[in-house]
C-alpha positions as CSV (number, residue, x, y, z in Angstrom):
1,X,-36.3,17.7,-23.0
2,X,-38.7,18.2,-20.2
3,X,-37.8,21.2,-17.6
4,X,-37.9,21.1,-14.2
5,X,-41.6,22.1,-12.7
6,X,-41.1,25.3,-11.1
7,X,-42.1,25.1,-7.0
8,X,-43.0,28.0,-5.0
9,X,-42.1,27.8,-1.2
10,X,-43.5,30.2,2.1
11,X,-40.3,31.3,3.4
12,X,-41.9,31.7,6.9
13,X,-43.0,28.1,7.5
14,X,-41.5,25.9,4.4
15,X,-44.8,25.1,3.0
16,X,-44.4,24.0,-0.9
17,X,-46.8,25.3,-3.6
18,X,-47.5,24.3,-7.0
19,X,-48.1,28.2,-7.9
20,X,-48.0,31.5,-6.3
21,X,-50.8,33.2,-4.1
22,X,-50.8,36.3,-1.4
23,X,-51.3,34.3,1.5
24,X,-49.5,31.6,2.9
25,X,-52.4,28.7,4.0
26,X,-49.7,26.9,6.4
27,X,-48.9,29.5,8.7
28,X,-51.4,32.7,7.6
29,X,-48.6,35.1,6.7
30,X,-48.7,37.7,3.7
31,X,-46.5,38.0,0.6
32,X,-44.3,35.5,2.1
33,X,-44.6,32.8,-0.6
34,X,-41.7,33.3,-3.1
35,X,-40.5,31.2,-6.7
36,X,-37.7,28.9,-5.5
37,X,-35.6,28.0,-8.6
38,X,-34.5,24.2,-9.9
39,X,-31.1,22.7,-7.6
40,X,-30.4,21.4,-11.3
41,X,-31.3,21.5,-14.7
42,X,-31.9,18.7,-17.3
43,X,-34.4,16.0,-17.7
44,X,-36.6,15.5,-15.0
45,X,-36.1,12.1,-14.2
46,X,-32.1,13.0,-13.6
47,X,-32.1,16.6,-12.4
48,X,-32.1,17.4,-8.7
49,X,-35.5,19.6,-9.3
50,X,-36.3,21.9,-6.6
51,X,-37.0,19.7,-3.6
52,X,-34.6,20.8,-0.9
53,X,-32.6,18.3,1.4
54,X,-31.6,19.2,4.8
55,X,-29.3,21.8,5.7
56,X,-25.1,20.4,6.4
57,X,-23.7,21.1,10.3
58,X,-20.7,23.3,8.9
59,X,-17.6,23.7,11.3
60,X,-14.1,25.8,10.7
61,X,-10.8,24.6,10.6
62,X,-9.9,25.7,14.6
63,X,-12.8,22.7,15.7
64,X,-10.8,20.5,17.6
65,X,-11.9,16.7,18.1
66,X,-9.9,13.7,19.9
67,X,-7.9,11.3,17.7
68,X,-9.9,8.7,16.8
69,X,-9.2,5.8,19.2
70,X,-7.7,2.4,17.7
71,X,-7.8,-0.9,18.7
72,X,-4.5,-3.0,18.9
73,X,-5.1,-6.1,17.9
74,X,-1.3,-8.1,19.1
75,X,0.4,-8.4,15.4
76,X,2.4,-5.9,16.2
77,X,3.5,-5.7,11.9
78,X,-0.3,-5.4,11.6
79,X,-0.5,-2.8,13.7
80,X,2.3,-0.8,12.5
81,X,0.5,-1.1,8.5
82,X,-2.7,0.6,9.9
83,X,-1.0,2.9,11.3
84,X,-0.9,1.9,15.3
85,X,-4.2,-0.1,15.6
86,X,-7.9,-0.6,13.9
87,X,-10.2,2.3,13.8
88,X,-13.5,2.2,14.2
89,X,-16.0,2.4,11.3
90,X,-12.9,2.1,9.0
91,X,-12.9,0.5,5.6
92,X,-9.9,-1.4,5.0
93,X,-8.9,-3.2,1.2
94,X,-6.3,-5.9,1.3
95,X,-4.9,-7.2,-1.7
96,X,-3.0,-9.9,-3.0
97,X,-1.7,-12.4,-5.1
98,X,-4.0,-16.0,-5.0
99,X,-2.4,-18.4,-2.3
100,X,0.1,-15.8,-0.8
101,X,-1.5,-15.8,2.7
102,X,-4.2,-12.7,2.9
103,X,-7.0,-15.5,4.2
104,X,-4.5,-16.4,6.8
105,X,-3.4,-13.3,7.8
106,X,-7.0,-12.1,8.9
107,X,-7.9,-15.5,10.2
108,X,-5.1,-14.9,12.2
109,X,-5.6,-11.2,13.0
110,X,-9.5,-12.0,13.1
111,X,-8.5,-14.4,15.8
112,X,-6.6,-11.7,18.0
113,X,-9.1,-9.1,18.0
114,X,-11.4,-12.0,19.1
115,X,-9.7,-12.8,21.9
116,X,-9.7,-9.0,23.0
117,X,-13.3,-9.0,23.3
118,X,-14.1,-7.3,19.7
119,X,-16.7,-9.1,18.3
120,X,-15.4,-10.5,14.7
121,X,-17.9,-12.1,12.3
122,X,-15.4,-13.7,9.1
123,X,-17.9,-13.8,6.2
124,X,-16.1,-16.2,3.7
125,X,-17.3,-16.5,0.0
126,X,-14.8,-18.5,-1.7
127,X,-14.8,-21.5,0.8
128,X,-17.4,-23.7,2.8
129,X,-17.2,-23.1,6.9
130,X,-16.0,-26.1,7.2
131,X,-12.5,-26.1,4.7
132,X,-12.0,-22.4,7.3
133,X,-12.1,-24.3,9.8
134,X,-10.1,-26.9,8.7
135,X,-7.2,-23.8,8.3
136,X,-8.4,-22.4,11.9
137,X,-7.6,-25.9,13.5
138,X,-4.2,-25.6,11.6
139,X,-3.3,-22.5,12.6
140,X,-4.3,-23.4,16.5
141,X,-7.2,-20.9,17.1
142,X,-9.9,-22.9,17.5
143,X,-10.4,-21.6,20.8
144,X,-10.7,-18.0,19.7
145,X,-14.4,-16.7,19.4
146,X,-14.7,-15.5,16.0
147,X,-18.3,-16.8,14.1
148,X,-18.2,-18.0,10.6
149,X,-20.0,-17.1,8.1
150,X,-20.1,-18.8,4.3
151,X,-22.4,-16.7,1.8
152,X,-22.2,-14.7,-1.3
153,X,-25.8,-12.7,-0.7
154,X,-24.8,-9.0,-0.2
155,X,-28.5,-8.1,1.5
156,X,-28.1,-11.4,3.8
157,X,-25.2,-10.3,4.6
158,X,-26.0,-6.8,5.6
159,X,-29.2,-8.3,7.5
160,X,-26.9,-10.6,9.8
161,X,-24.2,-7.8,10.1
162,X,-26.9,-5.2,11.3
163,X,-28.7,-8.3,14.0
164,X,-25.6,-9.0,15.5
165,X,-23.9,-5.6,15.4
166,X,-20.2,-6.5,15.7
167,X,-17.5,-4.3,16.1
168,X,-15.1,-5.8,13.1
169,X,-16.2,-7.7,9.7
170,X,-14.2,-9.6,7.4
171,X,-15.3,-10.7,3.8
172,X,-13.1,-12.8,1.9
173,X,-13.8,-11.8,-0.9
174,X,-15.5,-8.6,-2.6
175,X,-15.5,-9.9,-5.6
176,X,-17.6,-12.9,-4.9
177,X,-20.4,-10.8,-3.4
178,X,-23.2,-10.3,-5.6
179,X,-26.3,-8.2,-5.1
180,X,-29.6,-8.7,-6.0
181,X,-30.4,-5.1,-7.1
182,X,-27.6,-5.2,-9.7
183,X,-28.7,-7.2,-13.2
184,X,-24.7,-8.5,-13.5
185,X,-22.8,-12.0,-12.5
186,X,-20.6,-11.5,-9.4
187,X,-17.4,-10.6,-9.9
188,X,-18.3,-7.7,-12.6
189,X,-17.3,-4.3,-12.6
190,X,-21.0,-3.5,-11.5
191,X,-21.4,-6.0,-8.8
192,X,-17.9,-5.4,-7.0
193,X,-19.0,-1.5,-7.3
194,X,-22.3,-2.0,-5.9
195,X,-21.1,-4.0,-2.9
196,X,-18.4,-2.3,-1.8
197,X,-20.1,0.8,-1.5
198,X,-22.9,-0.8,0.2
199,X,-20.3,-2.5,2.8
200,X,-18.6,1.0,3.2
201,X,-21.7,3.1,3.6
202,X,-23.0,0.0,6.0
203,X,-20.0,0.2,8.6
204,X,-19.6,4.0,8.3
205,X,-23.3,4.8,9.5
206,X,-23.1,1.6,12.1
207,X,-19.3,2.7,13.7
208,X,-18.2,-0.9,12.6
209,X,-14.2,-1.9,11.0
210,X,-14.4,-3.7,8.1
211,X,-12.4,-5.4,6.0
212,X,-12.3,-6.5,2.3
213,X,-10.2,-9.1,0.4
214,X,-9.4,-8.2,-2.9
215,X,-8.7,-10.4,-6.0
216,X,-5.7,-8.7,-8.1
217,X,-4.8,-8.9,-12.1
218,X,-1.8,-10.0,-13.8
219,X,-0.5,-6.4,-13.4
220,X,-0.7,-6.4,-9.5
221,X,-3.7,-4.4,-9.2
222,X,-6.7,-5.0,-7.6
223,X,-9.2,-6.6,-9.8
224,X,-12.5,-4.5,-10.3
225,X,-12.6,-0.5,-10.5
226,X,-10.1,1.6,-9.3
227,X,-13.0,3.4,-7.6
228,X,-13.1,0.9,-4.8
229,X,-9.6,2.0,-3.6
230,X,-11.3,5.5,-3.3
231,X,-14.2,4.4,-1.5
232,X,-12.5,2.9,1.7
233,X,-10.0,4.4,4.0
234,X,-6.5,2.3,3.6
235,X,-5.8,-0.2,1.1
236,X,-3.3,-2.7,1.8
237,X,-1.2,-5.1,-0.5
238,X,0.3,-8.9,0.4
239,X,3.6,-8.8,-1.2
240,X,5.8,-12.0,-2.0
241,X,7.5,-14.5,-4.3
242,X,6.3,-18.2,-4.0
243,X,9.8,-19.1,-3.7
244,X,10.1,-17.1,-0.6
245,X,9.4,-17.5,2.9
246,X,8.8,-13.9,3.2
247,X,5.9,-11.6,3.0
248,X,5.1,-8.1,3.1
249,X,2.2,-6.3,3.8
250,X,2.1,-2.5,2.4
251,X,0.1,0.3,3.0
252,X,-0.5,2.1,-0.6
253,X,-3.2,4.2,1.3
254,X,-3.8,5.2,4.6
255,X,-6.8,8.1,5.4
256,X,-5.6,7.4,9.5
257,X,-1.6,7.0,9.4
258,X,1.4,6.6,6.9
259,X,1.6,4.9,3.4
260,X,4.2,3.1,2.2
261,X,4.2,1.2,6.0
262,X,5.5,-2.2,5.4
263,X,5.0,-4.9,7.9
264,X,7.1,-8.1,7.3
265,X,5.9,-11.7,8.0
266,X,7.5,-15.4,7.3
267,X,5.4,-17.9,6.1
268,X,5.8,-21.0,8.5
269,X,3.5,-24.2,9.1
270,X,1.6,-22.5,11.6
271,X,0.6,-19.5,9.7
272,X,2.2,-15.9,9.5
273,X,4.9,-15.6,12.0
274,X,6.1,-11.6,12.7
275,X,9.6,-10.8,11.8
276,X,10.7,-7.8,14.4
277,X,13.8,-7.6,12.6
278,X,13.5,-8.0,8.7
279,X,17.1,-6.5,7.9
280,X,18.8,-9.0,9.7
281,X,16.1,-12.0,8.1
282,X,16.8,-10.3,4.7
283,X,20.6,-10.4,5.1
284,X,20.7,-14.2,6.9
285,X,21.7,-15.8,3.7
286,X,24.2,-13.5,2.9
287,X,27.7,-15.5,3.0
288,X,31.4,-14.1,1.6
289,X,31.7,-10.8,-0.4
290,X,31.2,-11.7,-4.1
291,X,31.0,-9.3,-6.9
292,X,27.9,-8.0,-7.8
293,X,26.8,-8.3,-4.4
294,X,26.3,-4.8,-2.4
295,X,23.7,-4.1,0.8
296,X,21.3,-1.2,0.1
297,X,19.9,0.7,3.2
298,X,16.5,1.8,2.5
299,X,13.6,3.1,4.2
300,X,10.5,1.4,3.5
301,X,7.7,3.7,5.6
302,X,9.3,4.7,8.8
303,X,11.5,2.0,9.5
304,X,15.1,1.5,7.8
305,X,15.2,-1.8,6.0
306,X,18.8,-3.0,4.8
307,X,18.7,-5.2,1.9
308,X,21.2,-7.2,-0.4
309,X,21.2,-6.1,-4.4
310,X,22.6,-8.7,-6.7
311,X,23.8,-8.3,-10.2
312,X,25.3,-10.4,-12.7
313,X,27.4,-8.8,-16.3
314,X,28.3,-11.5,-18.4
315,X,28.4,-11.2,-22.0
316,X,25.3,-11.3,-24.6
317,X,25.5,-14.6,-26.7
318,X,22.8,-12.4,-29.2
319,X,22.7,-9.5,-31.1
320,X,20.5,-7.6,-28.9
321,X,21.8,-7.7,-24.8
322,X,19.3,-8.4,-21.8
323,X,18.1,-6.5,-19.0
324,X,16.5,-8.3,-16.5
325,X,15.2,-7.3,-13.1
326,X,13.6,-8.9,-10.1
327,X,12.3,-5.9,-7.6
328,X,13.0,-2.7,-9.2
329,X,12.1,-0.8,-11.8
330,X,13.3,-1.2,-15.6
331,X,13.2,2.2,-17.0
332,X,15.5,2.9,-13.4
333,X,18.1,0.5,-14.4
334,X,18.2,1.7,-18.4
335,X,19.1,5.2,-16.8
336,X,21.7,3.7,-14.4
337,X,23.6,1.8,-17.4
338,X,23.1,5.2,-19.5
339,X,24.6,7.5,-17.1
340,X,27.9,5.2,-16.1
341,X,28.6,4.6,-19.9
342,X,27.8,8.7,-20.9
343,X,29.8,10.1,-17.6
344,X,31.8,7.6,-16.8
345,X,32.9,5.8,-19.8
346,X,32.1,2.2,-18.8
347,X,29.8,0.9,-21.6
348,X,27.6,-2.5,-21.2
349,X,27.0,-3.1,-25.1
350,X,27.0,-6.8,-25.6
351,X,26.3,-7.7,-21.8
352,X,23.5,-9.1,-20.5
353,X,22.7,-7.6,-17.2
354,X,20.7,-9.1,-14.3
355,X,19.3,-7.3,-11.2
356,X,17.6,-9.0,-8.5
357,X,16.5,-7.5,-5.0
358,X,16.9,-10.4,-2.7
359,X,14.5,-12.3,-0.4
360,X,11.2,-11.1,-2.9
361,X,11.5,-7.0,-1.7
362,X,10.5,-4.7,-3.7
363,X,12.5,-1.0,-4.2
364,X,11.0,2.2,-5.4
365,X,13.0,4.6,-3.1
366,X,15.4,6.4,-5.6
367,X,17.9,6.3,-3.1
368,X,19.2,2.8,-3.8
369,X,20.4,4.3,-7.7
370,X,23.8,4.4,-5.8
371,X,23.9,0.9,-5.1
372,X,21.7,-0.6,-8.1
373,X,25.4,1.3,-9.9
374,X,27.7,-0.1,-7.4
375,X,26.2,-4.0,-7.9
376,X,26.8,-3.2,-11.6
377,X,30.3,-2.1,-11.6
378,X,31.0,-5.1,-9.1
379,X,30.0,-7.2,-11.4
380,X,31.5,-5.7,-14.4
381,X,34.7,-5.7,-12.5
382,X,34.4,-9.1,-11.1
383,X,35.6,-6.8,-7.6
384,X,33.9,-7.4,-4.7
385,X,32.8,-4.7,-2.3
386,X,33.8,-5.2,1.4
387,X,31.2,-7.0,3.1
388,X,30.6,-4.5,6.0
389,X,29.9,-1.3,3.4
390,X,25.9,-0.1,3.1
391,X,25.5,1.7,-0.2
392,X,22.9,4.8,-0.5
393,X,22.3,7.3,-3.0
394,X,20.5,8.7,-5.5
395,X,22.4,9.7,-9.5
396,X,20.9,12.5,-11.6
397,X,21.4,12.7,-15.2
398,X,24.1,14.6,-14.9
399,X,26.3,12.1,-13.0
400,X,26.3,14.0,-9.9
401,X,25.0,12.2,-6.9
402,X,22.1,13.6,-4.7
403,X,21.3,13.4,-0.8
404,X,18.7,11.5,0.1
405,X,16.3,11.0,3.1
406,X,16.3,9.8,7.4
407,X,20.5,9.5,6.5
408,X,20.9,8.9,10.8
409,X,18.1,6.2,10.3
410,X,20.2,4.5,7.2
411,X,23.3,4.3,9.6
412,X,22.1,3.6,13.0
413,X,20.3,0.4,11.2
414,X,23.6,-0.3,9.7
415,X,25.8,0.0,13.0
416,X,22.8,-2.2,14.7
417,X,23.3,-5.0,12.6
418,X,27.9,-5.0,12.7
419,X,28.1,-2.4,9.5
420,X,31.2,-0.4,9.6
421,X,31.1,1.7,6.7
422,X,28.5,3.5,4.2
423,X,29.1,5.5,1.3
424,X,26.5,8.3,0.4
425,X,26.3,11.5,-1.4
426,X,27.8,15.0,0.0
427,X,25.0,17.0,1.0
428,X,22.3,17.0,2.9
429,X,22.3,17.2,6.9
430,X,25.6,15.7,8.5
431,X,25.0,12.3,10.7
432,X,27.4,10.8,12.7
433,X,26.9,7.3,14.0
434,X,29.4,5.7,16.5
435,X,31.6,3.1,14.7
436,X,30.7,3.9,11.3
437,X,33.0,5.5,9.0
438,X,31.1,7.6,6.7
439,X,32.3,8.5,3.1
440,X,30.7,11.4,1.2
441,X,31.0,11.3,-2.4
442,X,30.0,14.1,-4.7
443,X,29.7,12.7,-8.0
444,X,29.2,9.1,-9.9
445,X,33.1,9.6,-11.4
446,X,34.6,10.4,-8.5
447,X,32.7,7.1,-6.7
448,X,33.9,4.8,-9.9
449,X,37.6,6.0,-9.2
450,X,37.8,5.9,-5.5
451,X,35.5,2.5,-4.6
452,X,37.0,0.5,-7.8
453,X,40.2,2.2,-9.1
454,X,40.9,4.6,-11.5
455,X,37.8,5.0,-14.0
456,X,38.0,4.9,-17.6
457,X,38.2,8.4,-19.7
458,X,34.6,9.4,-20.8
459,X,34.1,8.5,-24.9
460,X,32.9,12.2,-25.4
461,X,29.4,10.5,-26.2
């Protein structure tokens, strides 16, 4: 293994050496001309040697600078995901399922910051100028000054970008962007690595936004490293079921304002339409109370989202029951029928259960436990909760229920769209809300016996 060559430096002027003398010949100064040890050690090829870089502008924690300022670009759901606007030289990812609308969501956003005098260039490299705009004349913005771009060349690309300087680039998508100084076909783990952090780097040092489409696998990830989610400062996902009119886009990461934003669109024959109020969209199709049917107020970000959970018991025609779920999490559920059958004595051996979130949401927020268990003793029961009753809570292991989250929030959304009542934990900070009655239950028994009757005994299990 080859060491590093040691260098010898003048401390006085920065003149470099190959070995040591008295007398410094840059600058004429004695014994100033000292050994300056390897930044690294290894192989030379690999180690750092002892060639200096330049010294890093250092700064405390009191320095003070101006929010940086953001660009609004009239989708106001858009604007609420990044966080109240686009920043400049931002990297944003958006992913998504093929066909669910991401190419027509920043047409149409590309569109809007057009208009506003941002200078857009769209760089697509999955379809020809003209099939874009075929979908531009569809969607009625024609008349919006965005320029069109159709190559796959990552060094082209960054030629054109850095001629004619805009202030906002789209490319649709990553992974079809190859580069020549990679030996790999596009779409490998190399290429999509290489161009992304040549994009990022590229819009960084020239104070441009850009944003990158992202392919994702059968698991809902974005296809390619996960090491392109690190390099760019928010990463959004396009979220929706075919079936479904509805989409949502989510912030998963967001370096300039909250994660876990949702902005909520309907997919119409003119593109992406905004949906101001998704709880009352969400809830349109809701007709007569019917068991298994209870309304969930969540908080998606920091807005308060009401949402209808459906369940279905019947019994399991095969030795081993089903568990089925549409929106929320598996392992969740499993709990949920392990605690009402260990605290509360209500068993689901030989039923099949179903769980769908409707309208194509998707729940993570432990707070909708209470009502995934509500929908499941409805069901079970074949009783239906009253239609104006919003369910929240969260169930331990123990059976005992916990306080969750933005309570005021969770009613106030209720109230707005005709609720009267909610039942939640005990606990927590008290809200009161004008025309809501509020019931405060402490444990999962005590909720089984007051909501449906008089539970059954525990089995000592």
């Amino acid at each position: 293994m080859a060491k590093s060559k040691t260098q010898f430096n003048c401390s006085s002027c920065g003149a470099q050496f190959s070995k040591w003398s008295g007398r410094c010949e840059g600058c004429g100064e004695w014994n100033t001309i000292v050994e300056e040890a390897p930044f690294g050690a290894g192989p030379t090829g690999s180690s750092l040697g002892a060639v200096k870089g330049r010294r890093i502008e250092l700064s405390d924690l009191r320095t003070e600078e101006a929010p940086p300022p953001r660009t609004l670009s009239g989708v106001k759901e858009l604007d609420r995901v990044l966080g109240g606007g686009l920043v400049p030289a931002s990297a944003i990812l958006v992913g998504g399922d093929p066909g669910i609308g991401k190419s027509t969501l920043l047409l149409q956003a590309a569109a809007r910051f057009a208009r506003q005098g941002v200078k857009t260039i769209y760089v697509s490299g999955e379809e020809a100028s003209a099939q874009v705009r075929m979908r531009a004349q569809r969607l009625g913005l024609t008349e919006s000054p965005v320029l069109l771009a159709a190559d796959t060349n990552l060094r082209d690309i960054l030629t054109t970008l850095e001629a004619e300087k805009p202030k906002l680039a789209i490319i649709d998508s990553i992974q079809t962007m190859w580069s020549d100084s990679v030996a790999s076909a596009p779409g490998s783990v190399s290429q999509v690595r290489a161009a992304a952090h040549e994009l990022t780097t590229f819009a960084k040092r020239k104070g441009m936004a850009i944003v990158l489409v992202g392919h994702v696998t059968k698991d809902g990830q974005i296809a390619g490293p996960r090491v392109v989610e690190h390099m760019v400062d928010t990463v959004l996902y396009f979220e929706g079921e075919r079936g479904h009119q509805f989409r949502i886009l989510r912030a998963v990461k967001n370096r300039f304002g909250p994660a876990d934003e949702i902005g909520v669109f309907e997919m119409t024959g003119r593109g992406l339409a905004e949906v101001a109020n998704p709880s009352a969209l969400f809830l349109a199709d809701r007709g007569a109370p019917t068991p298994g049917s209870v309304v969930f107020a969540g908080i998606e970000g920091t807005r308060p989202v009401l949402i209808e959970l459906q369940a279905l018991v019947a019994p399991s025609p095969h030795s081993q029951s089903r568990r089925t779920v549409v929106g929320w999490d598996s392992g969740r559920l499993a709990m949920i029928l392990a605690v009402l059958e260990s605290r509360c004595g209500i068993p689901f051996a030989g039923l099949d259960v179903y769980l769908n979130v409707a309208g194509g949401m998707k729940i993570s927020e432990p707070a909708a436990d209470l009502a995934v268990a509500c929908a499941l003793i409805s069901a079970r029961e074949d009783s239906a909760l009253p239609a104006e009753t919003v369910v929240f809570g969260e169930i331990s292991l123990s059976g005992a229920l916990r306080s969750v989250s933005q309570t005021e929030n969770r009613l106030k959304e209720a109230q707005k769209l005709g609720f009267t009542s909610a039942i939640a934990p005990k606990g927590g900070k008290s809200a009161k809300v004008e025309g809501i009655n509020f019931n405060r239950i402490g444990d999962l028994a005590s909720f089984v016996e007051e909501v449906f009757g008089a539970a059954d005994k525990p089995t000592g299990k």
